[in-house]
C-alpha atoms as one frame of an Amber mdcrd trajectory, in Angstrom:
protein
   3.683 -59.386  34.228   7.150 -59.434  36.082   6.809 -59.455  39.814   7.988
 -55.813  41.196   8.890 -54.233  44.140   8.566 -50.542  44.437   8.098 -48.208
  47.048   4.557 -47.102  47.836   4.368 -43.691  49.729   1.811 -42.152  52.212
   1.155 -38.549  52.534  -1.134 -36.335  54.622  -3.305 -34.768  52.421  -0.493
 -33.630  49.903  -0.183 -36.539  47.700  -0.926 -34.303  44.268   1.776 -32.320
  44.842   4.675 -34.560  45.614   3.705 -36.649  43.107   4.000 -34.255  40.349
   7.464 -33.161  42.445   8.244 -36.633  41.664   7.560 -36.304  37.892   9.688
 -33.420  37.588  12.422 -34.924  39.635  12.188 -38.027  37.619   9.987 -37.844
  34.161   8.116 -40.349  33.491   4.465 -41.053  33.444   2.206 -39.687  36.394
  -1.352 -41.658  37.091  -3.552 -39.685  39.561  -7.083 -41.771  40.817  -9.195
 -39.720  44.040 -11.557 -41.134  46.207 -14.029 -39.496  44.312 -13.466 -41.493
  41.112 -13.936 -44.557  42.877 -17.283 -43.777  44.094 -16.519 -41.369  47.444
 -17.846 -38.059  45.148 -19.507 -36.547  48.205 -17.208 -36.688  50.650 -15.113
 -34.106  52.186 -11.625 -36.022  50.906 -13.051 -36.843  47.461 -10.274 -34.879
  45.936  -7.600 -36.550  47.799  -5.191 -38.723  45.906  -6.243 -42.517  46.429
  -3.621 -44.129  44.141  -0.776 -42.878  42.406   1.677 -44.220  40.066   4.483
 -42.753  38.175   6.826 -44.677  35.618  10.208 -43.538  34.341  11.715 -44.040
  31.353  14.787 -45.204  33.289  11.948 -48.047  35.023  11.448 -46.491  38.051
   8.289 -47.133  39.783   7.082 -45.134  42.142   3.850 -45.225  43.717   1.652
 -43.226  46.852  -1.628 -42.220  48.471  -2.589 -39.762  50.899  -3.808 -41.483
  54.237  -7.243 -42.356  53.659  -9.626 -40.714  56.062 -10.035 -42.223  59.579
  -5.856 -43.734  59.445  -3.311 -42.057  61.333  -0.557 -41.148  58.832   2.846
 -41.208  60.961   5.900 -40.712  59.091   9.083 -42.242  60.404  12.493 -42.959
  59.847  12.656 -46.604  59.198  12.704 -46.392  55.854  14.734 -44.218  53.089
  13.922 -44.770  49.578  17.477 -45.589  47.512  18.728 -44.292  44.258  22.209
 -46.473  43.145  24.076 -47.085  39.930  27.483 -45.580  37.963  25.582 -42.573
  35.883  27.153 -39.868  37.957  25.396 -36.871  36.187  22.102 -38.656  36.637
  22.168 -39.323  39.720  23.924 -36.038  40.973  20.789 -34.179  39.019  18.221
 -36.356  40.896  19.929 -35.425  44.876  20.020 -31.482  43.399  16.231 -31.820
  42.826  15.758 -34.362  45.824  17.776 -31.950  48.427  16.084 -28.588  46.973
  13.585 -27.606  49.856  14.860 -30.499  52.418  16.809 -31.319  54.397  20.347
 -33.195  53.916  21.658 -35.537  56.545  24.678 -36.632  55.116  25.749 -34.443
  51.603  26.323 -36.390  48.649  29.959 -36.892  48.617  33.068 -39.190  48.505
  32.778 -41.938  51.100  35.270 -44.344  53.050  34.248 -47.351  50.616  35.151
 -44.910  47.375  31.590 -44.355  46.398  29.403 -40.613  46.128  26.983 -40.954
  49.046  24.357 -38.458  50.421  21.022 -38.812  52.346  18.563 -36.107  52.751
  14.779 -36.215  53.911  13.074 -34.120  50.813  10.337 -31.453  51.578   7.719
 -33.849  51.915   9.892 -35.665  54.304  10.730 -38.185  52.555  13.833 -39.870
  53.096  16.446 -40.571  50.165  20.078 -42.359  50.220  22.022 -41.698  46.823
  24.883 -43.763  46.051  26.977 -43.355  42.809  29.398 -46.285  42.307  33.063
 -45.164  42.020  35.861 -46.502  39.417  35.753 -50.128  40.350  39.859 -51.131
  40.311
């Protein structure tokens, strides 16, 4: 196996369902495992999502949790996750789906340097930079 880096997201108790807002937003295949499966049946968060995984056709990876009980989950805004490359239509589709619900920073648009940019925290809070490459000269 190739070594990979990917992002891995923590949510507060809605992992499910920005997962599978992921998986619509992306395709791809969607892996759900709960603290339940992995031997936690009787507790109160045995529902709760304790590893998810979703693979794209395109090869993105994208993987999350929600906090596991007893850790503080605090969000921040050190990180964004980043979506780059030249397939405008793509990538325009993704921020549409991305933006839908959050909240945009910056809109996706031409920039100074000649490329599409945009940012936007999506409704999980999530925080996305999209960057489609202009006509390179």
């Amino acid at each position: 196996m190739a070594t990979v880096l990917n992002p891995y997201i923590s949510f507060a108790g809605n992992a499910r369902e920005a997962m599978q807002f992921y998986k619509e937003v992306f395709g791809g295949s969607l892996t759900l495992s709960t603290y339940g499966e992995f031997g936690a049946q009787d507790s109160p968060g045995a529902d709760k999502v304790m590893h998810a995984i979703l693979e794209s056709e395109n090869g993105f990876t994208l993987m999350g949790s929600d906090t596991p009980p007893g850790m503080d989950h605090s969000p921040g805004n050190t990180m964004s996750v980043s979506l780059s490359g030249d397939d405008a239509d793509t990538l325009r589709g993704y921020w549409v789906k991305l933006a839908d619900g959050g909240n945009v920073s910056v809109p996706l648009e031409k920039q100074m340097w000649g490329d599409e940019f945009g940012m936007c925290a999506d409704r999980f809070g999530v925080s996305w930079m999209v960057n489609i490459a202009g006509p390179q000269t």
